[in-house]
C-alpha positions in Angstrom: 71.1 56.8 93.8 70.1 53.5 94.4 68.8 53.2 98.1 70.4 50.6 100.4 67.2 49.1 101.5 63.9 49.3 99.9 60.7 50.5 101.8 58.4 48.4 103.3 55.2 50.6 103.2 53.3 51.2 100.5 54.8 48.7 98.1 53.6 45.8 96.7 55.2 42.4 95.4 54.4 39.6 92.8 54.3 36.0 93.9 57.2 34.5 95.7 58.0 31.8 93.0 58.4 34.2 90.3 62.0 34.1 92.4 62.8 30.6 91.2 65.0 30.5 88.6 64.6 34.8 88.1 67.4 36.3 85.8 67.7 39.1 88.5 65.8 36.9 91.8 66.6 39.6 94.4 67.1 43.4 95.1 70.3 43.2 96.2 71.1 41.1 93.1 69.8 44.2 90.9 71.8 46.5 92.7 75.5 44.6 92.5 74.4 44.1 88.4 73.8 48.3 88.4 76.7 49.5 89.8 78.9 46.7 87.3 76.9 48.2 84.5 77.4 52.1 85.5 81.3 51.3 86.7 82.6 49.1 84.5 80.1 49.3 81.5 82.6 47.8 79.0 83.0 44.6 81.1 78.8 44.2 82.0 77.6 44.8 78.0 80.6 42.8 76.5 79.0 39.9 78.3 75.9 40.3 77.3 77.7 40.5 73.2 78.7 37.2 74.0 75.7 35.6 73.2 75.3 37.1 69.7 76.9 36.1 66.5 79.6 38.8 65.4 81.3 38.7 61.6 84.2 40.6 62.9 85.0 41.9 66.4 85.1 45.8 67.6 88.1 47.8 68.4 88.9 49.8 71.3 86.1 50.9 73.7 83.0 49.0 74.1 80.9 52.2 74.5 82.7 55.7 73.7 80.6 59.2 73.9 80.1 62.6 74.0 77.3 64.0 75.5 78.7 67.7 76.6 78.5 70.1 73.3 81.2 72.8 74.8 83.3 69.7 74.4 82.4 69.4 70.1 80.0 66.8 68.2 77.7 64.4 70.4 78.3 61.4 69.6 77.5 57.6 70.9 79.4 54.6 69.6 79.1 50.7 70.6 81.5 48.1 69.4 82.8 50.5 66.9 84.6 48.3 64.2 82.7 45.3 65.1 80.6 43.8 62.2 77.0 41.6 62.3 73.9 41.6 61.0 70.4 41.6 63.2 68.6 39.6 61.3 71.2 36.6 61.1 70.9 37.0 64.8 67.3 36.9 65.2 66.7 34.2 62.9 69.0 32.5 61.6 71.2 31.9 64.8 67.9 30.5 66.5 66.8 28.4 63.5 70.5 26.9 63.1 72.6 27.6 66.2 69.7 27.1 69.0 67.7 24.4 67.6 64.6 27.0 67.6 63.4 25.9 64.0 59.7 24.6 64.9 59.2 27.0 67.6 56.5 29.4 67.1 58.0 32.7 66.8 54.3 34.2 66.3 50.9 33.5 66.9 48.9 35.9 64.5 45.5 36.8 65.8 43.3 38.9 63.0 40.8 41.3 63.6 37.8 38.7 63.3 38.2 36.3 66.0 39.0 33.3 64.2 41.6 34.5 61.7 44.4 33.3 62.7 47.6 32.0 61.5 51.0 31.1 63.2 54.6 31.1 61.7 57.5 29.4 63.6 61.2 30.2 63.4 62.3 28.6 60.0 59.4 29.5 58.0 60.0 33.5 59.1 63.8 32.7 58.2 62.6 31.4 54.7 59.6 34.4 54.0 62.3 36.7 55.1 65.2 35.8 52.4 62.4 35.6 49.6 61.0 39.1 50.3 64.9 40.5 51.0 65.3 38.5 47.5 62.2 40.8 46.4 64.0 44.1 47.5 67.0 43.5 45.8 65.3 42.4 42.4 63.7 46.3 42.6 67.0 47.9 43.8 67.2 48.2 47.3 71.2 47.7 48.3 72.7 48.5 51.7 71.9 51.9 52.8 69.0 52.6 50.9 65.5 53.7 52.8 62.5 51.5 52.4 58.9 53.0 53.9 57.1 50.2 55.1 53.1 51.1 55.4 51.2 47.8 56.8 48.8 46.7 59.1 49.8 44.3 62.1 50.3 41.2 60.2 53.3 39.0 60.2 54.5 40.5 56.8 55.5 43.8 58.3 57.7 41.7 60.7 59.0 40.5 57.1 59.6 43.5 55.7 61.4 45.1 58.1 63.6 42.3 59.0 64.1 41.8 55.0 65.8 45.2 55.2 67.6 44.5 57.9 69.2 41.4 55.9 70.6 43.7 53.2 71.4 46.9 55.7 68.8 48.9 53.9 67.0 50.9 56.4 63.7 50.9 57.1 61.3 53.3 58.0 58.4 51.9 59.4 54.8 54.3 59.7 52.1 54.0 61.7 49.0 52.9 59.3 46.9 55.0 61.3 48.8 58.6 59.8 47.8 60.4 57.0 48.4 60.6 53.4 50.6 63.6 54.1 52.3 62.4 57.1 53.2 59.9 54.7 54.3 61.5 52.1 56.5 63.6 54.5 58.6 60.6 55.9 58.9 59.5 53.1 60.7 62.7 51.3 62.2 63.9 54.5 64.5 59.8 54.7 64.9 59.6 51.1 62.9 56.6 50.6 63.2 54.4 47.2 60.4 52.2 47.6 57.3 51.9 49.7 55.5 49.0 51.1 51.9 49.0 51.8 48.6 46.6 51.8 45.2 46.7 50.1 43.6 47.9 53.0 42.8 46.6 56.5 39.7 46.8 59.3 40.2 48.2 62.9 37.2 46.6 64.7 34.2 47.6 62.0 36.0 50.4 60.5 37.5 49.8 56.8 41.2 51.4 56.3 41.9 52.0 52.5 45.5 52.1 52.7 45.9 51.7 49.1 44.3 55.1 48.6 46.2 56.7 51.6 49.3 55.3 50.3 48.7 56.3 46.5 47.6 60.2 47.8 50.7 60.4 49.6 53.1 59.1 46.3 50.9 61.9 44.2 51.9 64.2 47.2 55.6 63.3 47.0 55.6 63.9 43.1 53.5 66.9 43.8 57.0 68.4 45.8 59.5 66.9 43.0 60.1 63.9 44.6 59.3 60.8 42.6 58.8 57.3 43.8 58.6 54.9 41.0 58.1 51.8 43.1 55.4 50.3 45.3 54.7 46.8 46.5 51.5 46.1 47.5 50.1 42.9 49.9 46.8 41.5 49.6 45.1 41.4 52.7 41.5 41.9 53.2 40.2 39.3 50.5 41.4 36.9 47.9 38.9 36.8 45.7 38.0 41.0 45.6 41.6 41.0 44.4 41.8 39.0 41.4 39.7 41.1 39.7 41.4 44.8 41.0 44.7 44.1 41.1 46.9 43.2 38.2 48.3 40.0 40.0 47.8 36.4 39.8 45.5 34.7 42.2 47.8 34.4 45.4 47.2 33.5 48.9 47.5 36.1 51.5 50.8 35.5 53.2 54.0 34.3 51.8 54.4 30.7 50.9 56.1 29.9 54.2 53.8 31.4 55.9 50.5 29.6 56.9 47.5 31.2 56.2 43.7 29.9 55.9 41.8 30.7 52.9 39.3 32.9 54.4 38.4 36.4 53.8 39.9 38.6 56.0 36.4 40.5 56.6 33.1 39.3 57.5 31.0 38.4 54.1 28.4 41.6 54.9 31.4 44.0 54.9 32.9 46.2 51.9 36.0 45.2 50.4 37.4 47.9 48.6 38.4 48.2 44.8 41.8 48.7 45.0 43.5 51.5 42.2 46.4 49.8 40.5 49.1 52.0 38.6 51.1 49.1 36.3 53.5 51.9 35.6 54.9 51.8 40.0 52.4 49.1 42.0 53.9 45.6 42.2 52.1 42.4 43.5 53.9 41.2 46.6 52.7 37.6 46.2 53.9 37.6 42.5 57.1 38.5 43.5 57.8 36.3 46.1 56.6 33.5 44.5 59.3 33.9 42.0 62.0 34.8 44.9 64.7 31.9 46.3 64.0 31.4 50.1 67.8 31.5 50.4 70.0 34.8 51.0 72.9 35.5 52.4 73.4 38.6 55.2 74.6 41.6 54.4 77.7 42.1 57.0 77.4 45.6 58.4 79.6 47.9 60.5 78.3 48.1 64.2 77.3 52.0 63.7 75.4 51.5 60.0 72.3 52.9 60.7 69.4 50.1 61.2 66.0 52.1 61.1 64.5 55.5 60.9 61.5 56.0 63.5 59.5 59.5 63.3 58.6 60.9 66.6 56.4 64.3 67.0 58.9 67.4 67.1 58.2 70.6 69.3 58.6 72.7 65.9 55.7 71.0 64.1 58.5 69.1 62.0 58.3 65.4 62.8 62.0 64.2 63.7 63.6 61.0 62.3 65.1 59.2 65.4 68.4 57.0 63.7 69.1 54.2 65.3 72.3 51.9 64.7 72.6 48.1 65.1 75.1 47.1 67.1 73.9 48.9 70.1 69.7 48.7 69.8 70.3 44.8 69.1 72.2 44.3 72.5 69.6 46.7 74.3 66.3 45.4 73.1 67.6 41.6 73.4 68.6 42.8 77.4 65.7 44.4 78.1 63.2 42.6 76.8 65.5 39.6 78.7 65.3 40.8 82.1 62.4 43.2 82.4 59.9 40.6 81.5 62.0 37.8 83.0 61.5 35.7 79.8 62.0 32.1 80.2 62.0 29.4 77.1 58.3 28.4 77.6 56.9 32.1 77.6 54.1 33.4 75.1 54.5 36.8 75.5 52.3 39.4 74.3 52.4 43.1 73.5 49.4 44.7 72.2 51.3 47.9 70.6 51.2 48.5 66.8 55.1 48.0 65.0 54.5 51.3 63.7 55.4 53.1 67.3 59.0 52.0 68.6 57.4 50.0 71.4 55.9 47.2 68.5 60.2 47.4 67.2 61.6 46.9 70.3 59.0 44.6 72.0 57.1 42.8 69.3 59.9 42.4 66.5 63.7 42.7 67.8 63.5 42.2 71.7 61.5 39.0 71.6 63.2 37.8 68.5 66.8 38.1 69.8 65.7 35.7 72.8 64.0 33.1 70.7 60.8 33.9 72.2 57.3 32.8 70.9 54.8 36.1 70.8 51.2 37.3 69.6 50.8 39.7 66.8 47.2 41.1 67.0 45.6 42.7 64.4 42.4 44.2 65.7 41.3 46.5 68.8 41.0 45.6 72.6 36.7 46.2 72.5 35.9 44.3 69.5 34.0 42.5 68.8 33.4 42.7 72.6 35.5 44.4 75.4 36.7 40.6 76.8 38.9 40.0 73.6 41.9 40.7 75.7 41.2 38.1 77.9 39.9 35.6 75.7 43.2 35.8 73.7 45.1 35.4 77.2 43.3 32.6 77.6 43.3 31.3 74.2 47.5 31.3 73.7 47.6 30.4 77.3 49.9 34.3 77.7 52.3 34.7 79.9 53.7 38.3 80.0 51.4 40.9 78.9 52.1 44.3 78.1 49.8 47.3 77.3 48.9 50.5 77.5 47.4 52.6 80.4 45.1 53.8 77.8 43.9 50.3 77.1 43.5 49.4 81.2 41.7 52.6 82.1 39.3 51.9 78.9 38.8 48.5 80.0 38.3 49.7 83.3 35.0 51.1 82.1 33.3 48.0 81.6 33.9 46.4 85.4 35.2 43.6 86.4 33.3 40.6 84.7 34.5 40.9 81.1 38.2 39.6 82.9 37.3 37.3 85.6 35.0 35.7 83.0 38.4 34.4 81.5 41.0 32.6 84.1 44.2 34.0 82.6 46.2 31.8 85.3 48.6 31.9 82.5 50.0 35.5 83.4 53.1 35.7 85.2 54.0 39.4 84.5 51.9 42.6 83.5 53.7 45.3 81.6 52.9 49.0 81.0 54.2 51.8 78.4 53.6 54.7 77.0 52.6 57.1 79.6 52.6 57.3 83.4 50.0 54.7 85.2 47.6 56.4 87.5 47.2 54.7 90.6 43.4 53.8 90.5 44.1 51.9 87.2 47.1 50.4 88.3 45.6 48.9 91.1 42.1 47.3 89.0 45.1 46.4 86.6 47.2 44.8 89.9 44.1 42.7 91.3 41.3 41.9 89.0 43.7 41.6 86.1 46.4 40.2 87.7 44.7 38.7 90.3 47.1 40.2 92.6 49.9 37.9 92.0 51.7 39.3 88.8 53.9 41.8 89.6 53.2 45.2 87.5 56.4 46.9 85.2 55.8 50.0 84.7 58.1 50.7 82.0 59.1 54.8 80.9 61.8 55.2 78.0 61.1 57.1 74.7 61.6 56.6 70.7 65.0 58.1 71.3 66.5 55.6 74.3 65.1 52.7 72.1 64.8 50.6 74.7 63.4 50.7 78.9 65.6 53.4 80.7 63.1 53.2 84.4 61.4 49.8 85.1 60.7 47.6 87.8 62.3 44.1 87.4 59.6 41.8 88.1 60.9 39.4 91.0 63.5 42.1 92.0 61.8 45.6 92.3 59.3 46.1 95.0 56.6 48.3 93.3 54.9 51.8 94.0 51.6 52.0 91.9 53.0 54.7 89.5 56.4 55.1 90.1 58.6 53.1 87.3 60.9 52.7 90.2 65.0 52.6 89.7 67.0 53.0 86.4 67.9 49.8 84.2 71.3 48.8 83.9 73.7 51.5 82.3 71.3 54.5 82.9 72.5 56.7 85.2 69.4 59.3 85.7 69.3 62.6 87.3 67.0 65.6 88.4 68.2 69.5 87.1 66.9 72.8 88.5 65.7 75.1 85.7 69.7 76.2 86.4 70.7 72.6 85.7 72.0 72.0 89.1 71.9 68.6 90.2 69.5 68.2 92.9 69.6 65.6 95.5 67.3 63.2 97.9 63.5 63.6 97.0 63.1 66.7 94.8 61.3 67.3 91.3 62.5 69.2 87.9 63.8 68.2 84.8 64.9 63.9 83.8 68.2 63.9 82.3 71.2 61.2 82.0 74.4 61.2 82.5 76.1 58.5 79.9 74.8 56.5 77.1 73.7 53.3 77.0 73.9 50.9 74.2 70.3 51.7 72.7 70.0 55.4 72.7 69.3 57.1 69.4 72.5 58.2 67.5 71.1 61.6 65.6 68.0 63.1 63.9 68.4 61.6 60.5 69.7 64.3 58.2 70.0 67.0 60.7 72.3 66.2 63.5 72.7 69.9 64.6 69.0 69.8 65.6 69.7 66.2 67.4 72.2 68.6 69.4 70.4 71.6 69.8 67.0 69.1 71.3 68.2 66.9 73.2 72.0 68.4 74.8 71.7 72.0 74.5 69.4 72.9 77.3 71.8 70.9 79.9 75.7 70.3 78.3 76.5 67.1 79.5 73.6 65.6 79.4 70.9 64.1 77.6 67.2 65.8 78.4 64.3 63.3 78.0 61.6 66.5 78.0 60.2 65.2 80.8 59.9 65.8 84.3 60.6 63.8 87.2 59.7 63.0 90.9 62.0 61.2 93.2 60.6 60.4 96.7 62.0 60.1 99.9 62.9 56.0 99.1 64.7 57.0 95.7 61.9 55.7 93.4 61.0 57.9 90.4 57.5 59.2 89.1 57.6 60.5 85.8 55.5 64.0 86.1 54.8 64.6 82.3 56.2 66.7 79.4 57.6 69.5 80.6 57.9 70.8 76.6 55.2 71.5 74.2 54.1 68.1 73.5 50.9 66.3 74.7 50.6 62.6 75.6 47.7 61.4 73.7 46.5 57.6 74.2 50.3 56.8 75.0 51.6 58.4 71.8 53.6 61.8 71.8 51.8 64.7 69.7 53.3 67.8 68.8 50.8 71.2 69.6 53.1 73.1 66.8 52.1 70.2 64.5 48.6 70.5 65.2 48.5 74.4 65.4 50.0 74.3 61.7 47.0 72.3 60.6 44.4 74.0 62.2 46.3 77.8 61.0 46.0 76.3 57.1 42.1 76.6 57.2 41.5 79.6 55.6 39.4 80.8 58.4 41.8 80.5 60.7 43.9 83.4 61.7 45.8 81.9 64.6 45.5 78.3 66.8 47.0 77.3 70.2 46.4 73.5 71.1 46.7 72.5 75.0 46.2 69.5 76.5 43.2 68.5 78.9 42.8 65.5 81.2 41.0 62.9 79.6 39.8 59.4 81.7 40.8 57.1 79.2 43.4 58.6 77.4 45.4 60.7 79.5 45.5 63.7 78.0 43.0 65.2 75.1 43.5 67.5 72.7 41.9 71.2 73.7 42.5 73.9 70.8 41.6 77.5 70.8 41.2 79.1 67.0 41.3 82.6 66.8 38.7 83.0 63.2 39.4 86.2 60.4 37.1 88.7 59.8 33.9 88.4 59.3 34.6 84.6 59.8 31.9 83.1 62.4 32.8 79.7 64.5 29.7 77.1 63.9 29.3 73.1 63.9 30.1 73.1 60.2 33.7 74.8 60.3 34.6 73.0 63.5 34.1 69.4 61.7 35.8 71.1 58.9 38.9 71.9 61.1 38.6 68.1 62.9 38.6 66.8 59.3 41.4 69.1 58.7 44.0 67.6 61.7 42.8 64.3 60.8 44.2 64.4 57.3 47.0 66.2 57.7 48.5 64.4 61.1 46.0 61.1 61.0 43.2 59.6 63.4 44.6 60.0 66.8 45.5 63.9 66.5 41.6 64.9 66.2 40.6 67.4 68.4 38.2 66.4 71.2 37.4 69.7 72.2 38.0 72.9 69.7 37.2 76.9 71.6 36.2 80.3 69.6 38.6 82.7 70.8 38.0 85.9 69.9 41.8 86.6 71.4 44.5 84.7 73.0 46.6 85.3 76.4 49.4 87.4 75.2 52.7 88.7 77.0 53.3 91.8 75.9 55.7 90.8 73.9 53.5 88.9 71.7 54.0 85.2 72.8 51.2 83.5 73.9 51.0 82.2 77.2 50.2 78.5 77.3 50.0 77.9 80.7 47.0 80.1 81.5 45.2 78.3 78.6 45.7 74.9 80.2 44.3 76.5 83.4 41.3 77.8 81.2 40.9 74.2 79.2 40.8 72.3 82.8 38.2 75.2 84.4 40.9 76.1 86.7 40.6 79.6 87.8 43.8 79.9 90.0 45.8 81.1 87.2 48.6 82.2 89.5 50.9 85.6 88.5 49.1 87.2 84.7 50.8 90.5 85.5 53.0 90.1 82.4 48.9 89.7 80.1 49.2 92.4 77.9 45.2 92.1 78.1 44.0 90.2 81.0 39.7 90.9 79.6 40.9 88.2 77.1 40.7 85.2 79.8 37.6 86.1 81.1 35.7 86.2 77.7 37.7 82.7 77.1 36.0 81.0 80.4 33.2 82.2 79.7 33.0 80.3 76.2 35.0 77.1 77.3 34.2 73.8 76.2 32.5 71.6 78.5 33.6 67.9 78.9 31.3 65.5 77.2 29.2 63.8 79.4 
């Protein structure tokens, strides 16, 4: 699996002294610390628990499974009968145990350059037990499911580790979705509360979350499912809110938390009146200025569930990935340890939103469990100009940065003087996630960025594994522009045949693993049969990413895309079925199929074909109704870029439509291989012939 020597063509390395002192300095270090981990897990991850704080210890097996359904129930348990609690262990063990009190545990960068704040160790320790006091004065106990709606600031760090302290479980969504996307995590975990804000600005665009967030409770009693409590953070400005909301005059942040007394929005801007419902709404500041900064952990079983994370399902139906404590604390702590090397005097950076798993992992727990000092930025990579990226670098003198191939290839547009106007001799390490790196923008990425010295990790994992699963390990790992190189410790990868034969040596098909590892997800929250049915029926005995894979002739691996019907949009996973519903509930719509189409910046763009009723005609006014449409129903980044009148659609004879031709049609591919099975083949030429053409 692992090759004995690694290649000396075509690879590239970081500078030599990022060696001294590495966690993992050498290949063949990396490869005695992978087969330890694969052959004797129990041994290699109990070490690792060593350096955490446990109430009680587990019984038994380290790590048990079951990942073959002819065999009965998956299942995946760490340190089963052990008890902790994250939080205690990413605060309070730093602030008392470590010392780690003063240290900055955030730098908080706003969208308007020049908003800032920073909150070290103690004072997150002491906002934390007033707002987990807050919770448990509305009713949240262990168990219980919070939403948590919020911009990037340092109260959604709060919130969710507020939960965590009293083993509620939170369920974190992306304040870029919908009203009814929403409204439907909500029902679908069973929420009991709901935290959102006033409202935020991406760059110069205002976000009225209030509204979104009052729609979607309206929604959820709509569908006989009341939610009678809401707290609601301030954000945007202090004085617009003492005359909208029913709550004293407050500063922004909680009282351990710094904050200036600025608006959060340039003076020439719109700050929205904010609708208050006395009857649910409760002022976040009011409440925590009446809450003791003092609360004790709630001491939970290893396997208690610790959040609920929606990712895009291939049915339409969003899935709620469950993860469990024990095992995601020790993964994201060891990942976040070794991948990114992290040494005491790092400021490390990721630019992802806490909404997606890669902000829980990588901006909240990872960083957090290794007493590490990070930025939290509110506001967008181009504004108010396309060098705020590298400003910032300079500005918190960054370390280890980690982003997007979305955000390089945009960046990308602009040349190279918006970076090298910056030094950023800061940077040790450049990271990468979401989606596969092309090799044109890993290289601008590799040298202008990087100045060729910073090695590149190219990280692939998913919701579900909740942590990195492929990654280079920067002074270890030689790297291939593209390739996320060799499997992290415990992952044991593998390539299947469309007959789930093993295949050997360089060969391509289907990514699947072999055993668990501490992190992976532990079920679909409330429906564990279709946990089963997505992720270990297609292969028994083993777990199937939905991916497919490349190994080469050196053993490196190259993530080749989706292999089922989802779409890799800006880094984020988008269902076509979830789409296609939205587009099929205009009532001009008789039938949708949504593709994807190579896109510069993002990767992949949304392509749909609508097939229109009778006597319905396709113009510019229903297509920006049906845009408008996916927009509120999914949120922002589902909008179509590129929407087709299709008077028919590629059928098999037996009625199912037949995808892959369309993608040929959306890319202006005419090699649509073998369409003998077209049960009318007149149907593709009338569909080139009205295909969209990319925007110039």
């Amino acid at each position: 699996m692992i090759p004995d020597k690694v290649p000396k063509d075509d690879v590239f390395y970081g500078a030599a002294e990022l060696q001294k002192g590495a966690h993992v300095p050498t290949f063949e270090k990396y490869k005695d610390m992978y087969m330890q981990s694969i052959q004797d897990p129990d041994k290699f991850w109990g070490d690792m628990a060593k350096d955490f704080f446990w109430k009680s210890q587990h019984t038994g097996r380290f790590l048990d499974y079951n990942f073959d359904v002819t065999k009965g129930e998956i299942f995946t348990k760490c340190m089963a009968g052990a008890s902790t609690n994250i939080c205690y262990n990413v605060l309070d063990r730093n602030v008392h145990d470590r010392k780690l009190g003063d240290k900055v545990a955030f730098h908080w960068e706003g969208n308007e350059p020049g908003d800032e704040s920073m909150v070290t160790y103690r004072e997150l320790l002491h906002a934390v037990c007033r707002f987990a006091n807050v919770l448990k004065s509305q009713g949240v106990r262990k168990g219980d499911r919070v939403a948590i709606y919020l911009p990037m600031v340092v109260e959604l760090v709060v919130a969710m580790l507020a939960c965590a302290r009293l083993g509620a479980v939170h369920s974190i969504v992306f304040a870029g979705f919908s009203a009814e996307s929403l409204s439907d995590r909500i029902m679908d975990s069973g929420c009991s509360l709901l935290v959102t804000a006033d409202g935020f600005y991406r760059g110069d665009k205002l976000i009225n979350l209030k509204i979104l967030a009052d729609e979607a409770l309206q929604k959820c009693r709509d569908k006989g499912f009341p939610l009678h409590r809401c707290i609601v953070l301030k954000h945007l400005s202090k004085e617009a809110h003492e005359t909208s909301l029913s709550c004293p005059p407050a500063k922004r942040s909680c009282p351990d938390l710094q904050d200036k007394e600025t608006s959060r929005v340039k003076k020439s801007r719109p700050v929205p009146q904010v609708p208050w419902n006395p009857e649910v709404d409760r002022c976040w500041h009011a409440l925590v200025a009446a809450a003791s900064d003092q609360c004790e952990p709630e001491w939970c079983e290893s396997e208690d569930p610790l959040f609920i994370l929606y990712t895009s399902g291939s049915t339409g139906k969003p899935k709620g990935v469950l993860h469990t404590l024990s095992g995601y604390m020790l993964y994201t702590a060891a990942t976040f340890k070794l991948v990114f090397d992290h040494r005491p005097d790092d400021v490390y950076w990721c630019t992802a939103d806490i909404g997606w798993i890669t902000g829980h992992s990588y901006v909240t727990y990872g960083p957090l469990a290794n007493g590490a000092t990070s930025v939290l930025f509110e506001g967008l990579p181009t504004y108010p100009d396309v060098s705020r990226m590298w400003q910032m670098v300079d500005k918190y003198r960054v370390s280890k940065f980690y982003t997007a191939p979305t955000a390089i290839r945009l960046l990308m547009k602009y040349g190279n003087e918006p970076v090298q106007k910056y030094k950023r001799d800061s940077l040790k390490v450049l990271g990468t996630v979401g989606e596969p790196i092309n090799p044109e923008a890993w290289h601008w990425y590799f040298s202008v960025v990087g100045d060729s010295r910073c090695p590149i990790v190219d990280t692939f994992w998913q919701t579900e594994t909740g942590g990195h699963v492929l990654t280079p390990l920067p002074a270890a790992t030689p790297m291939k522009p593209g390739s996320a190189t060799f499997p992290f410790f415990g992952v044991v990868p593998a390539i299947l045949n469309e007959c789930g034969e093993e295949l050997e040596g360089p060969s391509e098909g289907y990514l699947v693993f072999k055993q668990p590892w501490p992190g992976v997800m532990r079920t679909v929250y409330g429906n564990h049969g279709r946990f089963q049915s997505t992720y270990f029926k297609k292969f028994p005995g083993y777990y199937v990413t939905g991916d497919g894979c490349r190994r080469d002739k050196d053993g490196y691996y190259w993530i080749t895309g989706r292999i089922d019907d989802m779409l890799n949009v800006s880094g984020h996973l988008l269902s076509t079925a979830e789409v296609e519903s939205a587009l099929v509930e205009h009532e001009a719509v008789a039938e949708a199929a949504v593709v994807g189409r190579p896109h510069p910046v993002k990767g992949e763009s949304l392509y749909c074909f609508v097939t229109l009723g009778d006597g319905r005609t396709f113009n510019p006014t229903l297509e920006a109704q049906l845009r408008k449409q996916v927009r509120e129903k999914i949120g922002a980044i589902a909008t179509p870029d590129y929407i087709q009148d299709a008077p028919g659609l590629p059928k098999t004879r037996s009625g199912k439509i037949m995808r892959r031709v369309l993608r040929q049609i959306a890319r202006g591919e005419k090699d649509l291989g073998d369409i003998s099975t077209l049960a009318d083949s007149s149907v593709v030429e009338t569909l080139f012939i009205n295909r969209c053409q990319p925007a110039l």
